[in-house]
N, C-alpha and C positions, 0 to 999 in steps of 0.2 A: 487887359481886363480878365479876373478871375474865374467869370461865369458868360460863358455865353449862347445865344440861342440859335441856331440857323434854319428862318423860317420856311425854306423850302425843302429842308432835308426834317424839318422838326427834329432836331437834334441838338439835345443839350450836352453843355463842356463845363464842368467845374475844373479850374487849373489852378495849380497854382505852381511855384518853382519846384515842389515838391514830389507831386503827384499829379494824374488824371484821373477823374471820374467821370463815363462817358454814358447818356441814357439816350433813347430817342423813342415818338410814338412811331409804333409800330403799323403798319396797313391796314389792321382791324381797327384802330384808334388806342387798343393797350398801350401801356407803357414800357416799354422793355429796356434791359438790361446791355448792355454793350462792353464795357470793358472800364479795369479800375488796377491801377499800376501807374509802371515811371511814366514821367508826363510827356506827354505827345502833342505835337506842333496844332496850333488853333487855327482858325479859317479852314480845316479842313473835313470831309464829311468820314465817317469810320460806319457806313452803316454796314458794310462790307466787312468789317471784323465778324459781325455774327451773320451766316452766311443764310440766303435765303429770303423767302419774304413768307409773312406770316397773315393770311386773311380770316383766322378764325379753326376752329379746331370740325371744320365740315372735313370727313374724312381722312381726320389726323390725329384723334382724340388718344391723350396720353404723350406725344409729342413732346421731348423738352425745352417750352418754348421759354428764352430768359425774361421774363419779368421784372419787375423794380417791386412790386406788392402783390403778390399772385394770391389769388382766391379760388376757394374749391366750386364746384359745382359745373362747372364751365368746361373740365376738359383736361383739364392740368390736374393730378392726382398726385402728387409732391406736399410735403406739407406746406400751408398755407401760411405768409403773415396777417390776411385778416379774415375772421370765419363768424359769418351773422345765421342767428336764426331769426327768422322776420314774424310777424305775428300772424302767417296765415302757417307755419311751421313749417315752410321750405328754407332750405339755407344756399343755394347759387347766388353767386357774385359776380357779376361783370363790368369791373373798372375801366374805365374810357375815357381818354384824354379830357381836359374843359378848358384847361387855360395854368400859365404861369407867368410869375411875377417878380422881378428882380429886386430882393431889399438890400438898403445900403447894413453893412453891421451884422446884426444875428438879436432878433430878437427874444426876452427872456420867456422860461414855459412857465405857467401862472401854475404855483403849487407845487412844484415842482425844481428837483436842484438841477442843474443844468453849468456848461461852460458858458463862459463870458467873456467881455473883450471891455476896455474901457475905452476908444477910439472906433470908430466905425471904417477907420480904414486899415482894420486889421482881418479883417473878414468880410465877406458877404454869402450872400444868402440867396438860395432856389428854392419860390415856393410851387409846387404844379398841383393843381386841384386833380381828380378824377371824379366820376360821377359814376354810379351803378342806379339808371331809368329808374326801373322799375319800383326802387323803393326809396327814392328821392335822398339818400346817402352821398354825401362830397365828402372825398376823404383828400386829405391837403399832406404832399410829403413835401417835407423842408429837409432842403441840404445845405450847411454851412459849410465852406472851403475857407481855411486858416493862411492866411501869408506866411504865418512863420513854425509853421507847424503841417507834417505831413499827414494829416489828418480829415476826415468828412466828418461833422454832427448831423445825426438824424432822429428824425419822429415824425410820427404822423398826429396827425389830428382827425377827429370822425364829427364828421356833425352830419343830424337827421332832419332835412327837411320834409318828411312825409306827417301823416297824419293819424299813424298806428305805433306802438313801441318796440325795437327791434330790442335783440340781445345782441348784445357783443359775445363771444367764446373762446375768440383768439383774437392780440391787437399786439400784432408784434412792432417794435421800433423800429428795427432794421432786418432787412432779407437782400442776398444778394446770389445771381446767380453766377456760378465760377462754370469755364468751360471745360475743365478737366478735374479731375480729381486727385491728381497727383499731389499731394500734401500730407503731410504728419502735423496730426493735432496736437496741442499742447494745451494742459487745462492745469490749472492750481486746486489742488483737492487732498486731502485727506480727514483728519477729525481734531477734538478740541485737545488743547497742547502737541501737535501734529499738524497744523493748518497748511494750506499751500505749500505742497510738496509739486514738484512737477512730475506731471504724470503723461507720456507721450505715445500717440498711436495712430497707425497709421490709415487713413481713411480707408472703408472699403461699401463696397454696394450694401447699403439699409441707412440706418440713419447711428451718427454718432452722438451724444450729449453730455452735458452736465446741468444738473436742478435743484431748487430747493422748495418744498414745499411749508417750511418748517414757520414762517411767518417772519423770517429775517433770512437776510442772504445766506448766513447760515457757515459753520465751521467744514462742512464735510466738501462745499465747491467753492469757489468764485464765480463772481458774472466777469468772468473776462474768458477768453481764449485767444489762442495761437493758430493759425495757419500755417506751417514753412513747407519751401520746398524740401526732399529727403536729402539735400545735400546744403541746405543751410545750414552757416553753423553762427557763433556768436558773434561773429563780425565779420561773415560774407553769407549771401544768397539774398532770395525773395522771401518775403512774410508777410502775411495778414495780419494783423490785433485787433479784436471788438474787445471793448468795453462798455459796462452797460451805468448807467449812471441812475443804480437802485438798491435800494436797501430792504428787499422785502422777497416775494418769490421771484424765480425767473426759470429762464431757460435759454440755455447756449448751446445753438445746434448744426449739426454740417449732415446731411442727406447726399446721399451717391445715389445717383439715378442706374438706368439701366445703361442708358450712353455712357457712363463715367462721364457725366456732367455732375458738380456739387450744389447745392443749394447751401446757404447760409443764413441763417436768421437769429437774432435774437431777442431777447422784451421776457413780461409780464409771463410767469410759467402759465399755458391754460388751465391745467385739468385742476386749478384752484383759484379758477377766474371765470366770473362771468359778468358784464355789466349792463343793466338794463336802461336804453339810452329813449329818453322819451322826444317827442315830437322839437324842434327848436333846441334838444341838448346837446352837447358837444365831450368827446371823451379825447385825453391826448395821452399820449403812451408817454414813458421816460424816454430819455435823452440817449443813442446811442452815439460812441465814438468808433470810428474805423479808420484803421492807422495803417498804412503801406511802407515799408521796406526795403529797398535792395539790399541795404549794408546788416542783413543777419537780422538774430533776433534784439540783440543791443540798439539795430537802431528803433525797431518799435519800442523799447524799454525809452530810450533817448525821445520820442515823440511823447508819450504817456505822461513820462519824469515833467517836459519843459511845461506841458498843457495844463497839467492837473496841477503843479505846484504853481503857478503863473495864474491859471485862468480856470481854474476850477476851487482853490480852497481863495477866499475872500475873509476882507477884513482886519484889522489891526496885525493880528500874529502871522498873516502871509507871508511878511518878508522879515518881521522883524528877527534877532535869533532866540531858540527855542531853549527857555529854563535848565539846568542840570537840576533835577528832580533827586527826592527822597522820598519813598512812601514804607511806610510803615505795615505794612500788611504781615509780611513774612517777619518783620521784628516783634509784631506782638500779638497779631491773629486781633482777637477781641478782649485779650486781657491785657488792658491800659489802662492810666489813669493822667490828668494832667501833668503831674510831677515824673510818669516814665515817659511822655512825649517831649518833655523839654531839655528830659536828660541826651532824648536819644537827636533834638535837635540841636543843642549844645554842641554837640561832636560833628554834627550835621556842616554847622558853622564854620566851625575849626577846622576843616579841609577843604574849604569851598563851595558846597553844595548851594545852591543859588534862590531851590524853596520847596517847604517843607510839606510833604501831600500828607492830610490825616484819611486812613481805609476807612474800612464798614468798623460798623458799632459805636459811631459818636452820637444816636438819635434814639430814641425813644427809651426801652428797656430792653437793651441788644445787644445781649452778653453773648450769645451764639444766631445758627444763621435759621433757629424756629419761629423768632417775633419781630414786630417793629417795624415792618417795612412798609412804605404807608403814610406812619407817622412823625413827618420831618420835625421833630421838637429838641434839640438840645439834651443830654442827659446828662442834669447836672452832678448826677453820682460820682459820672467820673470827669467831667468837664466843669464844676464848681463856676468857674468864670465863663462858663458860654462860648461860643463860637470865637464871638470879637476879643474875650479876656485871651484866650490862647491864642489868637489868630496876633494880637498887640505883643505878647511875649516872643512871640518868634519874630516879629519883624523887631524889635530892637536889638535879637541877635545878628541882624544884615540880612534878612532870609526873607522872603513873600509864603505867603500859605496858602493851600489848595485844598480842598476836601471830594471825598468820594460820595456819588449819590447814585441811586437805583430806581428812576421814579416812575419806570413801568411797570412797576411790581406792586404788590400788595402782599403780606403777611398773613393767614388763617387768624394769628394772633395779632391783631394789633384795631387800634382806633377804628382807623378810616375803616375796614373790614366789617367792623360793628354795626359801622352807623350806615355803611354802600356795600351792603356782599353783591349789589347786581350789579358796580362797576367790576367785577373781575368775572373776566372772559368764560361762560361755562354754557351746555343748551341746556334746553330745559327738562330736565326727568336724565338728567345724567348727573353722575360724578365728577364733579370738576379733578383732572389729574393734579397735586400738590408735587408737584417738582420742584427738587431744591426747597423743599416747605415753604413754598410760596407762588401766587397765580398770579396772571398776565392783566393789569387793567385795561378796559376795555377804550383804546385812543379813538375810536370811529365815533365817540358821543364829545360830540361838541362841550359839555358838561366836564367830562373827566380832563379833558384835554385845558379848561380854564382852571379847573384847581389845580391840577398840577401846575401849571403857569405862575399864579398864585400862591403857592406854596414855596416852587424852588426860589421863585423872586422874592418869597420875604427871606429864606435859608442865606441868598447869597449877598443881597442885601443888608444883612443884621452884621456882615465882621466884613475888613478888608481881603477879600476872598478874587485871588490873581489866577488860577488852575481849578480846573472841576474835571474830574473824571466821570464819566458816562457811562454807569453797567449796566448790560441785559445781562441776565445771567441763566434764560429757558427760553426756551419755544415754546410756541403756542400750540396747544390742544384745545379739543372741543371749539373750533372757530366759530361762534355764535355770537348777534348783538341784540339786545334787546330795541334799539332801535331803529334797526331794520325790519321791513317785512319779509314775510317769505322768499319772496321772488325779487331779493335785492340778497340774502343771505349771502351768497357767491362774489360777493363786493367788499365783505369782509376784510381779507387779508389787505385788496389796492389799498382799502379807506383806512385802516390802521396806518399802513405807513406813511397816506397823507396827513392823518392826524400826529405823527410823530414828526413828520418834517414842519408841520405849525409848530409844533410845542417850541421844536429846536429852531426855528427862527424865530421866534417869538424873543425868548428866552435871552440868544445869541443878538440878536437885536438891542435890547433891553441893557444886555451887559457885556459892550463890544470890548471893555479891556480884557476880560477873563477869555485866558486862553480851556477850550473846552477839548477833552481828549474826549475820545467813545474807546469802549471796550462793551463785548458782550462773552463775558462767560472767556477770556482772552481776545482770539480773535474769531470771534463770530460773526462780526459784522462789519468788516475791514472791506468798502467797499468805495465806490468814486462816491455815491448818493452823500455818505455819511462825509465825506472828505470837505465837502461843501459846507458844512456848519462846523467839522470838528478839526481842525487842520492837522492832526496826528493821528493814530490809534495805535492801543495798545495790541501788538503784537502778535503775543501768544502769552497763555499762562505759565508755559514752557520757557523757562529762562535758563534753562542748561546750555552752556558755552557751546558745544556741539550741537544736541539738537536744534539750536538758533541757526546755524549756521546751512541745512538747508530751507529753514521755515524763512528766515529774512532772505537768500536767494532765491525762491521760489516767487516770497511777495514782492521785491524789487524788479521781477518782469514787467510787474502792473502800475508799480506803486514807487513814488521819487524817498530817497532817506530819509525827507526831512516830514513823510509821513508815519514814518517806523519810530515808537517807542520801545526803548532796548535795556534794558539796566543790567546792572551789575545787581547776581542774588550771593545770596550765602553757599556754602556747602558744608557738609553733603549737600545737592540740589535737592529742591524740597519735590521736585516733580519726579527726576530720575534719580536720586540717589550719588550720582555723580561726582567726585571729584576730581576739579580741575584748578589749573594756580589763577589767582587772581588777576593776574595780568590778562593772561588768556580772556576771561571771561570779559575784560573792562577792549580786550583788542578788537573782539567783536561787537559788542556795544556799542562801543563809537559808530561804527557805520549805522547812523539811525540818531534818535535822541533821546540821547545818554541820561542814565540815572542809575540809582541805587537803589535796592528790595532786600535791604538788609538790617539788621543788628549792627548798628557800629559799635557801639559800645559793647560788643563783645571781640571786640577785634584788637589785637596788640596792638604797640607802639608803631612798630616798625609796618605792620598794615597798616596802618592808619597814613602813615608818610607815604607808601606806596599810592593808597585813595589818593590822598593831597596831590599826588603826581599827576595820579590820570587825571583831575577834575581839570587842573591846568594845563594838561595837553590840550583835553577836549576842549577847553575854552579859549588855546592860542589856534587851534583848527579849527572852533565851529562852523564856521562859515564857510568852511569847505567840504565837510562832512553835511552840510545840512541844504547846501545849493549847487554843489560841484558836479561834474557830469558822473556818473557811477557807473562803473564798467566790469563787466565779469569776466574772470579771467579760465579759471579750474573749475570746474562744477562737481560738486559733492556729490552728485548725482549722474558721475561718468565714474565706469571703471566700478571699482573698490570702495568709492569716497573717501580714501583716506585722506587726501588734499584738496584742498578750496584757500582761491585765491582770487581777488576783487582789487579795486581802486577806485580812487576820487579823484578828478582832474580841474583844475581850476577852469573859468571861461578862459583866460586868456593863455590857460599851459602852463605857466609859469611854474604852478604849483602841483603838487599832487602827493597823495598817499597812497603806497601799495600794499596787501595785508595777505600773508601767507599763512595757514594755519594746515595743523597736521594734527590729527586725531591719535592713531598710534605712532608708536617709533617702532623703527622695522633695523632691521640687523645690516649692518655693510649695504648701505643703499646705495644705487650708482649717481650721479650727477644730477643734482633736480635744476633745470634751468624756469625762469620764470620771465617768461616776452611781455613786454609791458605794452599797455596802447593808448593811444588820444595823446602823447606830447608831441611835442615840438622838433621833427627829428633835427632842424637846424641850431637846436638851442644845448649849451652844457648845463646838467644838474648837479648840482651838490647833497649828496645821499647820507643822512642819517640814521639812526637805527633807533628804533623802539621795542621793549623797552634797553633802554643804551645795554651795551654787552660788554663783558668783564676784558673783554679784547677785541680789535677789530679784523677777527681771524674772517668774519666772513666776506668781508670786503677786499679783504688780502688788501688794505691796505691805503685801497684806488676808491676813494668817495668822490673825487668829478670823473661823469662819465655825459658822455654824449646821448642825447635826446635818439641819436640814428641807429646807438650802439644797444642802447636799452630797447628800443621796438625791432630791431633785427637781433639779436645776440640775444637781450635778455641778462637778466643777472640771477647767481646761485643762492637759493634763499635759504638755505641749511648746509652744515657738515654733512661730507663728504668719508664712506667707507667707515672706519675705528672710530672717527670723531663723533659719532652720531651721536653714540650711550650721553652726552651732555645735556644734547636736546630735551628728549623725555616725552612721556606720551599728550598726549591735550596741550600740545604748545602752538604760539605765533609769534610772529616776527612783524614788525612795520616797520615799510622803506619811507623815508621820509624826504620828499625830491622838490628842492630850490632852487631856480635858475639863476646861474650867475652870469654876470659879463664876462665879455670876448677880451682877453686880455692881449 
């Protein structure tokens, strides 16, 4: 049994083969915290892990006592997961056991994205109410425990039975108390073309975080972080992972007490929340995920990878395999016209390409990025036949078509603007900021949130339309709604993003064949929430072969390949100036879902056959690159970063790809060895090379080699000493490993 309860020690056990999570009410009636790691034998009582007995903070005030949902007021001065002001304006909290209840499954959060399971006997669920007297508040924590994943889902729910209106101020999803703080934090963060860099530090007494107030999860953090021990590495020690399943502000935080005890908590960022919960309302956080470790940071990446691509993205494009894309942005910005789209998909054709994305500037009068946003109408200026006339020409080249849309934005210039300047986001007697020449409409008004609906369903409805790109392209300023009062204002930022997750179910609902990518601004809003309706995102607007190369190892901590869109651009790089060879640029791509951000028809011959190559690599491996297990091998972000090297492993080994890349070339280098991991040490591979090599000098010769030979030994992924000058700077290498029989 998964979860169990023991009514004399009041102690709860979520197990699974994976892990333990261990709580029990405490002698005051609290809830407390107990321990969460490898999993530990059941029937048995652990209240003796946390030592002591706890009867209330008489004479103890300040004490680190572990909690499961610690509130201020009470005694505990740690940051809080739930913080109320009540309506006579005291804010003390004291949670006390009521009761729990075992459900079969995991049931879904209403409004909210959340994991799933299609069987109920692939999970169950812990729900324990608590009660704070005084102001008739039950707040309900649910804990899912995964069978096949080493994972806990959690939230709370708040509901007010009293008969006055509390505020809410803080409602975190998950808090966990750790009994030491020995750990190095890992967070994904840097800015827009720069996303999810790793960024690593080690905890110490105050509090550590990453946030966003920006009205999306935002380029500068992720809602995910790392836990490790200091001597974890990628495929040995212990590790924490949260992941927050939201798309809006948050906060991800680790506090070191004065004991060197940690606190962990993450949810909803406060200091740009507040929710006013009335008598009979009920308020429910997002969905946190908390993922345990022995085997290194790989294996919370391997827990993340299985969950979210399995039981987090839903719907047709889940499992099916994912388009080799074209999009035209970098080939022609906004000057296009019918006859350059079809030239540049003509070629598109003619090497593979699978379907054709049209960017921005196909709507209104939107020759640059000053007007038109807004108003989803066709411009038949340059579109003469409309959506469907182009959308019909490219499918009888063999191609499906996709178009780009932005429909949280609004234009200073355009229609809708005209006729709603108060659906876009501004307060009153201020200056609405134009950023990007263009503002935020306002998703909290049930109104904008049906036109939009409305609109994009007649857009995608009028041509046979397979892919839709999804931009934000700004953060929100001035957060004000006209539909709210005063004393609801502070609900803003949650209620927008609940009105974007309608839109986007709605929408996704409505039009379950159309595969829907998100992008905000790149990657701005590359999070679990949005994973849920959009089963990809675009990346980064950074498509430089190297800097890709720590932004997609950074976001493969959080995030499985086959939610990384990756393309192959032009060069010079339109971001960095960059050049690198083609190959390069298509070796890293692949790990993710591959496309193209280019001018073909400015490409020679002999490029264009090189394209035609990769298209058909990628499409004799997709299925490995896009479900295979992904393992880091070199981190770009050790040493120099001159090397970064990764792999994709089939379920069953058989298969694998391993991918070496080297940013400069360095003079008489000594021996690069490169340890493979995840096969089969019992099985021989047959090693190929990509792209093939004018000799098989690096193999020396020997292409079957042993599954024991390759993860002990390892093999040399470049020339050695005089040989090197071949290589050249910004190059890769892919080993290509097929298991053969035992002869």
């Amino acid at each position: 049994m998964p979860i169990e309860w023991d009514a004399d020690t009041r102690q709860g056990h979520l197990r699974s083969d994976h892990l333990s999570y261990v709580l029990r009410v405490l002698e005051d009636g609290s809830l407390g915290h107990v321990y969460v790691g490898r999993p530990l034998a059941i029937g048995r009582a652990y209240r003796h892990v946390v030592p002591g007995e706890f009867h209330g903070f008489a004479n103890r005030v300040g004490d680190p006592v572990p909690f499961e949902y610690p509130t201020p007021g009470i005694g505990d001065f740690r940051v809080p997961a739930l913080a109320v002001v009540h309506a006579d304006g005291s804010s003390a909290v004291q949670l006390r056991y009521r009761a729990h209840r075992f459900v079969r499954g995991k049931p879904p959060l209403a409004g909210l994205p959340a994991t799933y399971i299609e069987d109920d006997a692939e999970a169950d669920t812990l729900e324990v109410d608590l009660g704070d007297e005084p102001s008739a508040l039950v707040i309900t924590l649910s804990y899912t425990v995964f069978r096949g994943h080493a994972a806990i889902a959690r939230h709370a729910s708040i509901r007010h039975g009293g008969d006055r209106p509390v505020r809410l101020t803080t409602a975190m999803s998950l808090s966990v108390d750790l009994p030491d703080a020995d750990w190095e934090m890992t967070t994904l963060s840097g800015t827009g073309v720069r996303e999810r860099h790793l960024v690593t530090r080690r905890l110490a007494h105050g509090r550590r975080s990453v946030s966003s107030g920006r009205g999306h999860s935002g380029h500068e953090h992720n809602p995910f972080l790392v836990l490790a021990r200091p001597a974890t590495t990628e495929a040995s020690g212990e590790a924490l992972g949260v992941s927050l399943v939201y798309s809006g502000n948050f906060l991800a935080e680790a506090e070191v007490d004065a004991w060197d005890g940690a606190r962990l908590r993450v949810g909803i960022e406060p200091d740009t929340f507040e929710w006013l919960l009335e008598p009979g309302a009920e308020f429910t956080t997002p969905e946190a995920i908390l993922a345990w470790s022995g085997e290194g940071i790989g294996g919370i990446s391997d827990t993340f990878h299985g969950l979210y691509r399995g039981r987090l993205v839903r719907g047709q494009w889940r499992d099916r395999p994912r388009p080799i894309v074209i999009n035209n942005w970098e080939a022609t910005y906004f000057g296009f016209d019918e006859a350059r789209l079809l030239e540049l998909a003509q070629v598109a054709a003619s090497v593979g390409i699978e379907t054709f994305a049209l960017d921005d500037g196909w709507f209104g009068e939107r020759d640059d990025d000053t007007s038109s946003l807004g108003d989803w109408v066709v411009d038949r200026r340059k579109l003469p036949n409309g959506l469907d006339g182009l959308a019909r020409s490219i499918e009888a080249l063999g191609m499906r078509f996709g178009i780009w849309i932005e429909p949280e934005m609004v234009s200073r210039r355009s229609r809708l603007f005209e006729e709603h300047p108060d659906w876009a986001i501004g307060a009153p007697g201020r200056e609405r900021t134009e950023s990007r020449n263009q503002y935020v409409l306002d998703l909290t008004r049930p109104e904008v949130v049906e036109h939009l609906f409305e609109a994009m369903n007649g857009v995608l409805s009028s041509a046979p339309i397979s892919y839709v790109k999804w931009d934000m392209n700004r953060a929100i300023t001035e957060p004000w709604s006209a539909s709210l009062p005063p004393d609801r204002q502070q609900e803003f930022h949650h209620r927008y993003i609940l009105g974007l997750y309608e839109l986007y179910d709605r929408l996704t609902r409505a039009m379950p064949d159309v595969l829907f990518e998100s992008c905000a601004g790149g990657g701005g809003r590359f999070d679990a929430g949005m994973l849920a309706f959009a089963p990809q995102a675009w990346t980064s607007d950074d498509t430089d072969a190297v800097e890709r190369l720590r932004i997609q190892w950074g976001t493969s901590v959080a995030y499985p390949l086959s939610s990384l869109a990756a393309h192959v651009s032009a060069v010079p790089n339109h971001q960095v100036g960059r050049v690198t060879p083609l190959a390069t640029r298509a070796a890293v791509a692949f790990f993710g879902v591959f496309g193209y951000e280019l001018d073909l028809t400015a490409l020679s011959e002999d490029e264009l056959a090189e394209v035609a190559d990769q298209v058909e690599f990628y499409r004799s491996h997709r299925a490995l690159f896009q479900h295979g297990r992904f393992i880091r091998l070199v981190s770009p972000f050790k040493g120099d970063g001159n090397q970064t090297a990764w792999m994709v492993v089939a379920k069953d080994r058989r298969r694998a790809i391993a991918a070496w890349y080297q940013v400069l070339n360095r003079p008489s280098p000594g021996p690069r060895r490169l340890r493979l991991r995840g096969l089969d040490a019992g099985l021989r591979y047959r090693i190929t090379l990509w792209p093939e090599p004018d000799d098989d000098a690096v193999l020396d010769g020997v292409d079957v080699r042993g599954g024991d030979e390759l993860l002990a030994a390892g093999l040399i992924p470049g020339p050695f000493l005089r040989d090197s000058a071949g290589l050249g700077d910004f190059s890769a290498r892919l080993f290509v490993l097929e298991a053969i029989p035992d002869t």
